[in-house]
Each structure stands twice: as C-alpha cells, then as structure tokens.
Steps between C-alpha positions, in 0.01 A plus 500: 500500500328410822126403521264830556395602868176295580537282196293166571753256372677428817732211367818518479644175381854569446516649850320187648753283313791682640367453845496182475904468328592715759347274818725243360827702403483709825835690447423565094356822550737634721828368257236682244504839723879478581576545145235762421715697790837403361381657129339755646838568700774492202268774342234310248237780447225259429566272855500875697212557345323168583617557858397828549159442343446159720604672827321863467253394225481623148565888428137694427452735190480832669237689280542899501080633551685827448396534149144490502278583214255831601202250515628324794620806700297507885219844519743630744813457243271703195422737741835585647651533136194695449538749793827552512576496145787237514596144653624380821870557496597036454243567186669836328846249461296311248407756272695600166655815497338773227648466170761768385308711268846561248495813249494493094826656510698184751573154462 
C-alpha cells in the first residue's frame, strides 16, 4: 500500500537504494523490464496486470451515487418527485417492482 497523498514522511529508502544499484548496473532494469514484457507476452495474468497498471496507472473504484438515501437527495430532486409524482426516468430502473399480491386459493 502506497504512502497517503500529502503524507509528511517523504523517505523512501528502498527507492533511494535502488537508485543507487541501478547507477551502477545500468542495463539491470531494462533485462528487469524485458522479462516483465516477455511474461506479460506468453499470457501471465499477474505480469499483464503489472504492465497495464504501470503504463495507464492503477484502475479506480467507480462508486454508483445512484442509490442515495432520501436525506441526501438535492431540494430540486424532493421537489421533482414531489411534483410530478415519480422519478426521473435513469432513477425509476432502480426501483423494485410491486409485490404480487397472490390469492388464498393459489400457490
């Protein structure tokens, strides 16, 4: 897990130390990124994922705000369910059909 955005501690010693390996072994890290590709190329799930997530950055949680509680709902959200009697079309998808009322007499 990576440090928090503005977090004070602004050391990184194992990144310093690899600096510093690397200035001396020039061609390490690129032997060390050849084979990331070749794993990544004869289908290793894990190495496509390192790839993809070093070259376009790590996938965000996408959170749905679709399914808001009543409390949180804008004036002019209450007052369009309120004057119209029913939801914006995107907001009716999300509500659960009526329950079948079902007679004595079926099963």
């Amino acid at each position: 897990m990576s440090r928090p955005i503005g977090s004070a501690n602004k050391e990184r010693p194992f990144a310093d130390a690899l600096r510093i390996a690397l200035r001396s072994r020039p061609l390490a890290l690129r032997r060390v990124a050849d084979q990331l590709l070749d794993k990544a190329e004869q289908g290793n799930l894990a190495y496509i994922h390192e790839l993809i997530d070093r070259l376009d950055g790590k996938a965000v949680q996408v959170v749905d705000q679709r399914d808001v509680p009543i409390e949180q709902l804008s004036d002019a959200e209450l007052y369009r369910i309120a004057a119209s009697g029913k939801l914006a079309p995107e907001m009716e998808m999300l509500l659960l059909p009526p329950a079948k009322v079902r007679s004595e007499g079926s099963s």
